[in-house]
MARBA-3410 file (N, C-alpha, C, O; in Angstrom, 1 decimal):
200
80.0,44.4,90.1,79.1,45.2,89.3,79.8,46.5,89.0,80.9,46.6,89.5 ~ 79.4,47.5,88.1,80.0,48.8,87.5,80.0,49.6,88.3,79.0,49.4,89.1 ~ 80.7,50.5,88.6,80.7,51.2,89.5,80.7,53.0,88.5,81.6,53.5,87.9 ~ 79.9,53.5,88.7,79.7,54.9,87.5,81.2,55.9,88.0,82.0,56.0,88.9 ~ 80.9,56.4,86.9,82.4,57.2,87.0,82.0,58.3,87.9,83.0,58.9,88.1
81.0,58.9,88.6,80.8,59.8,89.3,81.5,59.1,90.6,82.4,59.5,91.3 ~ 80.7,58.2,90.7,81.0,57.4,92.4,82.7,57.0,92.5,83.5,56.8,93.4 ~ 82.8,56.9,90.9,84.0,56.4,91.3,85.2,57.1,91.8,86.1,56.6,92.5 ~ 85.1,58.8,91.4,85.8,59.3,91.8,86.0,59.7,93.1,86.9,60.2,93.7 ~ 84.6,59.4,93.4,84.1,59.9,95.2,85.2,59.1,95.5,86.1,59.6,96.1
85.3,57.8,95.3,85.6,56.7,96.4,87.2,57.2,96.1,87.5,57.8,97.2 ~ 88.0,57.2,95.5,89.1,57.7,95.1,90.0,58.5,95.5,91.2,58.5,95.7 ~ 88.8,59.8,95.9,88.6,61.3,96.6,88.9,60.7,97.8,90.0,61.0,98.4 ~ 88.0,59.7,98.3,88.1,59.5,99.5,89.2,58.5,100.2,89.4,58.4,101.4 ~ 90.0,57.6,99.1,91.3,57.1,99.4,91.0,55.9,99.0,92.1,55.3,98.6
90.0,55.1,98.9,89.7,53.9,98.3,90.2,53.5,97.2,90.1,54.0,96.0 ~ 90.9,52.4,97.4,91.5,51.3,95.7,90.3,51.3,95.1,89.3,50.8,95.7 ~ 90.3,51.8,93.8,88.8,51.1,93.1,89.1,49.9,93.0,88.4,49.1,93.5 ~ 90.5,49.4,92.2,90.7,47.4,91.8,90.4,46.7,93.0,90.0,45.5,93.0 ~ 90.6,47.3,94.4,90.2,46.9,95.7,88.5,45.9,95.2,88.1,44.8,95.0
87.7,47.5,95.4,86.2,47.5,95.2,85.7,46.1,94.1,84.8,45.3,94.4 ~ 86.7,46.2,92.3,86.1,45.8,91.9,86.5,43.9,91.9,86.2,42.9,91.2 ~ 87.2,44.0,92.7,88.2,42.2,93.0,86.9,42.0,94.3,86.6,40.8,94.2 ~ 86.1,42.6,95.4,85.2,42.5,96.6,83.9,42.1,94.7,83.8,40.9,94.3 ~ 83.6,42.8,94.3,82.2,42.9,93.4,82.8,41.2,93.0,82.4,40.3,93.7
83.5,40.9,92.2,84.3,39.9,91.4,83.8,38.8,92.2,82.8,38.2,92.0 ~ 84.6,38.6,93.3,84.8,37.5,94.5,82.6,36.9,94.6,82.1,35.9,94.4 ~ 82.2,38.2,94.9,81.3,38.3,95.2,79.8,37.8,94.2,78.7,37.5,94.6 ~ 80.5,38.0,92.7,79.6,37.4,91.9,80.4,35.6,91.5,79.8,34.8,90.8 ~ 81.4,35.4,92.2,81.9,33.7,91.8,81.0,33.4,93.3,80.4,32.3,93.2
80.9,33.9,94.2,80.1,33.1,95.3,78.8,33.1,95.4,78.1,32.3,96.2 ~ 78.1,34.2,94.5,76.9,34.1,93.8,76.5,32.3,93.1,75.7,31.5,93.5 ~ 77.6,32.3,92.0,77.6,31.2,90.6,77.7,29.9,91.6,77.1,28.8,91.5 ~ 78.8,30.6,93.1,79.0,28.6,93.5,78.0,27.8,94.3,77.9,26.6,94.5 ~ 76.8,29.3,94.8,75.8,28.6,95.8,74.9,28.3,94.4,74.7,27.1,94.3
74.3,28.9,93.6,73.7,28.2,92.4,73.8,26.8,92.2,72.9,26.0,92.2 ~ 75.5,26.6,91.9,75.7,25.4,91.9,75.2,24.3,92.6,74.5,23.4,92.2 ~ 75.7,24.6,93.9,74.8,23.7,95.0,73.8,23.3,94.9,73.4,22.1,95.0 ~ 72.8,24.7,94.7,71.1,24.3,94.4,70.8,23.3,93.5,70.1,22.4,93.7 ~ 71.6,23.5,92.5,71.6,22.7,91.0,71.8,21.3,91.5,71.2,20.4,90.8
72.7,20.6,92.9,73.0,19.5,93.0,71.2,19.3,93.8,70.3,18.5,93.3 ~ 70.9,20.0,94.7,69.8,20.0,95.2,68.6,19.4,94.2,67.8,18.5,94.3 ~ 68.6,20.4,93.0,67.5,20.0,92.1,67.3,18.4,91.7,66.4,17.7,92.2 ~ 68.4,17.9,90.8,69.0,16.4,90.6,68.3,15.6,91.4,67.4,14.7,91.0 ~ 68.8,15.9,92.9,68.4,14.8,94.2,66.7,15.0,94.2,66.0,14.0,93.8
66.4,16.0,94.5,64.9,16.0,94.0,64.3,15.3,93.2,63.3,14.6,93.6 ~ 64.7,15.2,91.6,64.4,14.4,90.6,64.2,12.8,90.7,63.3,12.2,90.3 ~ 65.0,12.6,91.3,65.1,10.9,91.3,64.2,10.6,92.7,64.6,9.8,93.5 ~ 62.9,11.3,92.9,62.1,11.4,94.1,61.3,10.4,93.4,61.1,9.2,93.3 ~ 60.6,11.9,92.6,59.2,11.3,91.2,59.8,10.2,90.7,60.9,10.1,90.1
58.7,9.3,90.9,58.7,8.1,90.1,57.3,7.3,90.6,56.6,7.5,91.5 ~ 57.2,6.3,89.5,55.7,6.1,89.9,55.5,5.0,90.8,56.5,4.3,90.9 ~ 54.5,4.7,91.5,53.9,4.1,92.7,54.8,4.0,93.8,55.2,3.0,94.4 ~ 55.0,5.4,94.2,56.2,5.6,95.5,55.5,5.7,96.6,54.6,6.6,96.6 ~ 55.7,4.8,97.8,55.1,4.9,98.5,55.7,5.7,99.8,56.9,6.1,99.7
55.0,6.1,100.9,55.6,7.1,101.8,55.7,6.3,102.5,55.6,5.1,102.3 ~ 55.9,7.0,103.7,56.9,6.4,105.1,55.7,6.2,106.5,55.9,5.7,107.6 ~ 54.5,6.6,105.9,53.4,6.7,106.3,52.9,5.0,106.4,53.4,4.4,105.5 ~ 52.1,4.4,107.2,51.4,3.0,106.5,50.0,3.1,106.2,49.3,2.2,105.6 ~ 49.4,4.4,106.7,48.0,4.8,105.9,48.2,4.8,104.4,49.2,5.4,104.0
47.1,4.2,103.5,47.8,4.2,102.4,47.3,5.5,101.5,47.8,5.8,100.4 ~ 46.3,6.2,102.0,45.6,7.5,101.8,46.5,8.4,102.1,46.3,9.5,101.5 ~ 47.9,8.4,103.1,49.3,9.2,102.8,50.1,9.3,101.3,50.6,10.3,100.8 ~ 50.1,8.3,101.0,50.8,8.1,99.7,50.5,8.9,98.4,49.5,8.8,97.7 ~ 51.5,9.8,98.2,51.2,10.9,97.0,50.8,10.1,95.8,51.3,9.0,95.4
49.9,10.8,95.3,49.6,10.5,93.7,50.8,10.8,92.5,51.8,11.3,93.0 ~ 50.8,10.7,91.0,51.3,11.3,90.6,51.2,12.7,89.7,51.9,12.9,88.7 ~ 50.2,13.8,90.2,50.3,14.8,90.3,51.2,15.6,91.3,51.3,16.9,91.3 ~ 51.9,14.9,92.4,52.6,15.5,93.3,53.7,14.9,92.7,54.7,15.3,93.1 ~ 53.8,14.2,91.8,55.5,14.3,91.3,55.2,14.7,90.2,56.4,14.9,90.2
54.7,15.1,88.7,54.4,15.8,88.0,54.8,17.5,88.7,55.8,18.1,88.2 ~ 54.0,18.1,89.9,54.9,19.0,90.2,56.1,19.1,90.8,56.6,20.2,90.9 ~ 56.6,17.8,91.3,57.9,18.3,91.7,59.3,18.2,90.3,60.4,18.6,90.4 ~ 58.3,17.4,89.1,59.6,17.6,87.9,59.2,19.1,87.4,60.3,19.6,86.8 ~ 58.5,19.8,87.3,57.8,21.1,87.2,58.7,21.9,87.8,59.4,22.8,87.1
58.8,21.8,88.9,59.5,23.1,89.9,60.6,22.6,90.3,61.2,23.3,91.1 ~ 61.1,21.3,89.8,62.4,21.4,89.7,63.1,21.7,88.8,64.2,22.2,89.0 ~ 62.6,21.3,87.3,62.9,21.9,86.4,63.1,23.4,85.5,63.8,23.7,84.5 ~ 62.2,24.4,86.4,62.2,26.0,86.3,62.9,26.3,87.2,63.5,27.4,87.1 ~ 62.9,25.7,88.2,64.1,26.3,89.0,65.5,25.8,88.8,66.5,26.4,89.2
65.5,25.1,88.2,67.2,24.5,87.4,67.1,25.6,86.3,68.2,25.9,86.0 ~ 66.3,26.2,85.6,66.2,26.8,84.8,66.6,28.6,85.2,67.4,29.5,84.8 ~ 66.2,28.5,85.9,66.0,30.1,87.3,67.9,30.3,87.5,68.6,31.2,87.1 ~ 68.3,29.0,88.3,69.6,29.0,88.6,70.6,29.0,87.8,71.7,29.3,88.3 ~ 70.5,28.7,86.3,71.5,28.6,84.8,71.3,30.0,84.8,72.2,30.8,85.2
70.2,30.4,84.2,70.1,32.0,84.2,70.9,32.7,84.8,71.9,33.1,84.2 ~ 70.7,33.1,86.4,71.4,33.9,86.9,73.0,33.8,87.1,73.7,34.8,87.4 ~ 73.6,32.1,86.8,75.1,31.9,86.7,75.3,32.2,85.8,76.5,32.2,85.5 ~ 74.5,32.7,85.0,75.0,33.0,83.2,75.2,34.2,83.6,76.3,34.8,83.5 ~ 74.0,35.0,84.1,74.1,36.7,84.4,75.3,37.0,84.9,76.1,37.9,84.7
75.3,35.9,85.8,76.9,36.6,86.9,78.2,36.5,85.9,79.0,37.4,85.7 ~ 78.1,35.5,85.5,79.1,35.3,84.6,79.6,36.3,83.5,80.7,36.8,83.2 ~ 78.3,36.6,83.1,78.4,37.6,81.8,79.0,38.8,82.6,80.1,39.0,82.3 ~ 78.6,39.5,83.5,78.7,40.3,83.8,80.4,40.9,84.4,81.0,41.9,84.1 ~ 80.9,39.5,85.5,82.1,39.6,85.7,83.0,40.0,84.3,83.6,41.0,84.1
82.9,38.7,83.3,83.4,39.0,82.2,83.4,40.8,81.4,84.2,41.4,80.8 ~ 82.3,41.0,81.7,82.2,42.8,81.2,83.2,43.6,82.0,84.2,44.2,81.5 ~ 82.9,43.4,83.5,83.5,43.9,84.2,85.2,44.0,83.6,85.9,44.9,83.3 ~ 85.5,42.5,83.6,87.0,42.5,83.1,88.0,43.3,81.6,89.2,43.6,81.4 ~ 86.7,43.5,80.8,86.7,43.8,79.7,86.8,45.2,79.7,87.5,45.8,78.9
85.9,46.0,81.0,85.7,47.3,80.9,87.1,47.9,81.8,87.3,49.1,82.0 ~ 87.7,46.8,82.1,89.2,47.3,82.9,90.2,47.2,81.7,91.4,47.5,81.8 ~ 89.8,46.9,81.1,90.9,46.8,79.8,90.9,47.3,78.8,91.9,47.2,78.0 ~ 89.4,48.0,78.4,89.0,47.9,77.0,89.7,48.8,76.0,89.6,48.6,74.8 ~ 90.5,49.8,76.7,91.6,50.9,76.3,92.9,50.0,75.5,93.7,50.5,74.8
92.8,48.7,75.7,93.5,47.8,75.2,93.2,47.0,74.0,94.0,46.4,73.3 ~ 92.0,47.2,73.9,91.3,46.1,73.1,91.2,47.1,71.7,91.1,48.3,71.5 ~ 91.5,45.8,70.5,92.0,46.4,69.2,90.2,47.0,68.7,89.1,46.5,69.1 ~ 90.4,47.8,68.2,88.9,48.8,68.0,88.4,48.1,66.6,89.1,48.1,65.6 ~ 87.3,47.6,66.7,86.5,47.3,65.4,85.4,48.8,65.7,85.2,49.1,66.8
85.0,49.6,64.7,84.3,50.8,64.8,82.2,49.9,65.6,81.7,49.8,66.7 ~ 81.7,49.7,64.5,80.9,48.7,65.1,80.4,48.3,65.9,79.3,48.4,66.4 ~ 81.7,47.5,66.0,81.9,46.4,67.4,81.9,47.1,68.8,81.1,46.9,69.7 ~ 83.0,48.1,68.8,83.3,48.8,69.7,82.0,50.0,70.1,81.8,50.4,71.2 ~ 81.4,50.3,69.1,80.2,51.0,69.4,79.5,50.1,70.6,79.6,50.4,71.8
79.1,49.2,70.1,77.9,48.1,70.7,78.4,48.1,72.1,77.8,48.8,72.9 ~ 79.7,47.5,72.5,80.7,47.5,73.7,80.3,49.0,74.2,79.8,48.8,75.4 ~ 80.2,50.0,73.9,80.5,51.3,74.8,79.5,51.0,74.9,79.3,50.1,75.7 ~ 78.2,51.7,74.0,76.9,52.1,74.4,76.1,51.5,75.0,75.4,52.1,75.8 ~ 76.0,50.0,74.8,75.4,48.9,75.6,75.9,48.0,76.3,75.6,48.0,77.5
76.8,46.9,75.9,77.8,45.9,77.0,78.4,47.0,78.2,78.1,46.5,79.3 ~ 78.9,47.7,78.4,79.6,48.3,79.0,79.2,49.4,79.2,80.0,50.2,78.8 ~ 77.9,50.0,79.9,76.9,50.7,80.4,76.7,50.2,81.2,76.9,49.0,81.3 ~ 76.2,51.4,82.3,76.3,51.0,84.1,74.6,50.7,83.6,74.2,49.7,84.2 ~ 73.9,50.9,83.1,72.6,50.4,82.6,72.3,48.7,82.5,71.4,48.0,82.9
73.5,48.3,81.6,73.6,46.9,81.7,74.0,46.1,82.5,73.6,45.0,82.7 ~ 75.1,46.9,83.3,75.7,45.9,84.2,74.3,45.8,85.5,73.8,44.9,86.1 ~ 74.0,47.0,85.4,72.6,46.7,86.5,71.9,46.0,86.2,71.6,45.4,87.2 ~ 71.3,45.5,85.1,70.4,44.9,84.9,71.1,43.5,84.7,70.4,42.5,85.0 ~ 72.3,43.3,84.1,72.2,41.8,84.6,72.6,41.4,85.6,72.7,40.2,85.6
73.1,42.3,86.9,73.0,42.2,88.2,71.4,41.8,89.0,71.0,41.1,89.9 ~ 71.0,42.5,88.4,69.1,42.7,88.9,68.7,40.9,88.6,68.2,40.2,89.5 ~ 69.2,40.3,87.0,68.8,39.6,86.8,69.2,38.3,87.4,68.5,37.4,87.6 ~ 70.8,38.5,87.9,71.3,37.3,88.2,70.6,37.1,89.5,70.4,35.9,89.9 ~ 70.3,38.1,90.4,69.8,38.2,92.1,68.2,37.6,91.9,67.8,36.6,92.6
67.3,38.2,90.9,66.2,37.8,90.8,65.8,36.6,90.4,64.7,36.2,90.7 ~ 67.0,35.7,89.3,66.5,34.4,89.1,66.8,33.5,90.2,66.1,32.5,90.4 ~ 68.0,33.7,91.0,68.2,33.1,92.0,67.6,33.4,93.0,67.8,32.5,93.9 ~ 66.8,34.3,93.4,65.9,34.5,94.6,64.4,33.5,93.9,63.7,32.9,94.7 ~ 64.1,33.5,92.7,62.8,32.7,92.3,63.4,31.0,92.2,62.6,30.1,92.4
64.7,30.8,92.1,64.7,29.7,91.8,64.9,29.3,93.7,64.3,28.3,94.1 ~ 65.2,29.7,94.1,65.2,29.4,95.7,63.6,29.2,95.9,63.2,28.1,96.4 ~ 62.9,29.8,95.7,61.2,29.7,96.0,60.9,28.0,95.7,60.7,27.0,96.3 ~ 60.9,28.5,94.1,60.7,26.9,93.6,61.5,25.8,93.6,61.2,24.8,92.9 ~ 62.8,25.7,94.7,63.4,24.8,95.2,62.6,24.9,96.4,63.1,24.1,97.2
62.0,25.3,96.7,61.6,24.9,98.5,60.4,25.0,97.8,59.8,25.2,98.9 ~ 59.5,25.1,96.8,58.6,24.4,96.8,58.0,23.0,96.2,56.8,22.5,96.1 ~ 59.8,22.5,95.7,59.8,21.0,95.1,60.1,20.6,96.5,59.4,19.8,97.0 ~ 61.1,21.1,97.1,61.1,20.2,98.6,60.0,19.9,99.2,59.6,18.7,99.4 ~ 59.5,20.8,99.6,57.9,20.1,100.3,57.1,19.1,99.6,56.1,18.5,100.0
57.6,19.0,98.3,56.4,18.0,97.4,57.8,16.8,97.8,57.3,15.8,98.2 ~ 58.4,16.8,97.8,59.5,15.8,98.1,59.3,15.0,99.3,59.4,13.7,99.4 ~ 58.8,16.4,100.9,58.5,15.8,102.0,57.2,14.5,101.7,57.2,13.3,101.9 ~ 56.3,15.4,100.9,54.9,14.7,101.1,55.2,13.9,99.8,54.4,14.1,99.0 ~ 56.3,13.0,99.4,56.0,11.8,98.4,56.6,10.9,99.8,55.9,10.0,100.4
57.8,11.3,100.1,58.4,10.2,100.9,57.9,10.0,102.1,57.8,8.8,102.5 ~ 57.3,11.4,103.3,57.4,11.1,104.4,55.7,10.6,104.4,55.3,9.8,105.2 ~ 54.3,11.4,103.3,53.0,12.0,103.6,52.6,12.8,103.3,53.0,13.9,103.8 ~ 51.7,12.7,102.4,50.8,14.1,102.2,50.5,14.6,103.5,50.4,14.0,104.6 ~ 50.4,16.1,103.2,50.0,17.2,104.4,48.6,17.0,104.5,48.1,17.2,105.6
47.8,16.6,103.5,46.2,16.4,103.9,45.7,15.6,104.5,44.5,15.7,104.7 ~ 46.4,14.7,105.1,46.2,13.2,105.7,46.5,13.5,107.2,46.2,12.9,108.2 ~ 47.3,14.6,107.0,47.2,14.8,108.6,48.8,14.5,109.1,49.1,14.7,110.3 ~ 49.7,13.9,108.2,51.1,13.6,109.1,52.0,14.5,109.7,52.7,15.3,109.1 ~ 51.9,14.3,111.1,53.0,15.1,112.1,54.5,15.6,111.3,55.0,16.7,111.0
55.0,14.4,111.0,56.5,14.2,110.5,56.7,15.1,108.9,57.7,15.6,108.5 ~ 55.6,15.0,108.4,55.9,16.0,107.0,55.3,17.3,107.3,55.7,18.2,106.6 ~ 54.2,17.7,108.4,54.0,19.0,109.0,55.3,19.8,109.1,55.9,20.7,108.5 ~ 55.5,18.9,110.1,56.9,19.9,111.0,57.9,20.1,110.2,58.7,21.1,110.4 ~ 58.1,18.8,109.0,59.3,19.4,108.2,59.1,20.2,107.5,59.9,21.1,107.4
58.0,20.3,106.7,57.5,21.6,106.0,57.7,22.7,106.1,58.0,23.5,105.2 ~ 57.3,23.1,107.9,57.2,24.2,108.4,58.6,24.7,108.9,58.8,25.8,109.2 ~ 59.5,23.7,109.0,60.8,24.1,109.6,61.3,24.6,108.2,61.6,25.7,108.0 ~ 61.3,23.6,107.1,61.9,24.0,105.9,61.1,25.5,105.3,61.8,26.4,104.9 ~ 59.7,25.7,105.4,59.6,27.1,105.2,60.3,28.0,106.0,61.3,28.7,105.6
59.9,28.0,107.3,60.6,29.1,108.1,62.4,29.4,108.1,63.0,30.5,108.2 ~ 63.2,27.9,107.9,64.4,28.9,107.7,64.8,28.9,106.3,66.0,28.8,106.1 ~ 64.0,29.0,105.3,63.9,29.8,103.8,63.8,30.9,103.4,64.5,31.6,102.5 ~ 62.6,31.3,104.4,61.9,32.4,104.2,63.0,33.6,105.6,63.2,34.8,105.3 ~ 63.5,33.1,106.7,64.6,33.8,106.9,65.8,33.9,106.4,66.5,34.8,106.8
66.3,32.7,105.3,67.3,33.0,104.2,67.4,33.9,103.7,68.5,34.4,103.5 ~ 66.3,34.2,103.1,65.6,35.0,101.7,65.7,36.4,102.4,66.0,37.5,101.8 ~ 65.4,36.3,103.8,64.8,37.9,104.1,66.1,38.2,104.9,66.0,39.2,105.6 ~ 67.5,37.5,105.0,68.6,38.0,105.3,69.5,38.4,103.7,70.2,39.4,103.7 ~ 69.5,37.4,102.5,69.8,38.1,101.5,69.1,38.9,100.7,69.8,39.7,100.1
68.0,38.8,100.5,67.3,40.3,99.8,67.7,41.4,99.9,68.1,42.0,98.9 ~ 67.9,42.2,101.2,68.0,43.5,101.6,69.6,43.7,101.3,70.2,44.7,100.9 ~ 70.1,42.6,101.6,71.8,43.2,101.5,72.0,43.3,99.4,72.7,44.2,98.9 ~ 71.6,42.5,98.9,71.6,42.1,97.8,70.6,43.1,96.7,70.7,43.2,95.5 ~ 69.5,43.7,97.5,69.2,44.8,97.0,69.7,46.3,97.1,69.6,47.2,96.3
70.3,46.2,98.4,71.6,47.5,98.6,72.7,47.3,97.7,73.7,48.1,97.9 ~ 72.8,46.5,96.9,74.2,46.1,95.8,73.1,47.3,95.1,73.0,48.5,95.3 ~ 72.4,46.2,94.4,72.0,47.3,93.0,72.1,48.9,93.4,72.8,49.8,92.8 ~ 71.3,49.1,94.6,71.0,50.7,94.6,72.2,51.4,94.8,72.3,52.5,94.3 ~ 73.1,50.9,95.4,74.5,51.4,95.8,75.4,51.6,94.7,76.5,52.0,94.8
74.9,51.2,93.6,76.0,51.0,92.3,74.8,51.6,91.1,75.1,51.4,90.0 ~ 74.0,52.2,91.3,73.4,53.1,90.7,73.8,54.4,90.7,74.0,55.2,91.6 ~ 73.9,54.7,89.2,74.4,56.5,88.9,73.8,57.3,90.0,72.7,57.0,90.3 ~ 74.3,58.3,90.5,73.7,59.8,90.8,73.5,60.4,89.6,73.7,60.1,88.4 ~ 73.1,61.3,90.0,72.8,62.9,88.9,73.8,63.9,89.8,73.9,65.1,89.6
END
């Protein structure tokens, strides 16, 4: 992410490599794009769940999801494949600025062109916000991947309304270590943005 020319001198003042800082930011948005990836293999596998007259693992046959429970699982897997492109694009765009704004004293000047580049591409305004953006689609597309997974438990193992032990407990284990995923990268990932925001 950008680092404002105020902060930048602090860190400088203070003895810090900025190319240090901005190769940690760099590293930091490719391991952003590669867990995306992953998810994206997650979505796929999900996909080939939905299909029609799938029976569960259940032999009550009042376990066996309908097809409104796979209607939403091509739903929420498909916004959240959607969630996840987004924010590898964000990251992406962004490193690429990054690289551009280490160089741009290089770069042959179209008048125009070069406007657009200062004032907007290469503004700590933008790089925040498509930081903001890459963290936020990947924190929503993580939701709606664990909320196609549960529609996943209840095709294969049992609807939750029928009462099954075996898609309870997986439910509840897959929410709870989610929802502690979520609440170990939030806070650090929201200390990027604020930490890389201008002073006055």
């Amino acid at each position: 992410m950008m680092i404002p020319p105020k902060k930048r001198d602090e860190l400088e003042g203070e003895g810090a490599d900025y190319d240090e800082i901005i190769d940690v930011h760099l590293t930091a948005l490719d391991d952003l794009v590669n867990v995306n990836s992953l998810f994206t293999i997650a979505v796929f596998i999900g996909m080939s769940v939905a299909s029609p007259n799938q029976h569960s693992l259940e032999i009550r046959q009042e376990c066996d999801a309908g097809p409104l429970l796979s209607k939403r699982l091509i739903l929420y897997e498909v916004v959240s494949f959607a969630c996840f492109l987004l924010s590898s694009l964000s990251a992406k765009s962004l490193k690429v600025l990054i690289n551009l704004k280490k160089i741009k004293r290089k770069i042959k000047r179209i008048p125009k062109v070069d406007r657009l580049f200062k004032d907007v591409l290469l503004s700590e305004f933008w790089g925040r916000a498509l930081l903001a953006l890459s963290i936020v689609a990947s924190f929503v597309g993580i939701v709606l991947l664990t909320m196609s997974m549960a529609n996943v438990i209840q095709i294969m193992v049992g609807k939750l309304s029928c009462g099954s032990n075996y898609a309870q407990r997986s439910v509840l284990c897959l929410v709870v270590i989610v929802i502690t995923a979520l609440l170990l990268y939030a806070p650090s990932m929201l200390y990027v943005v604020i930490a890389t925001a201008p002073r006055d």
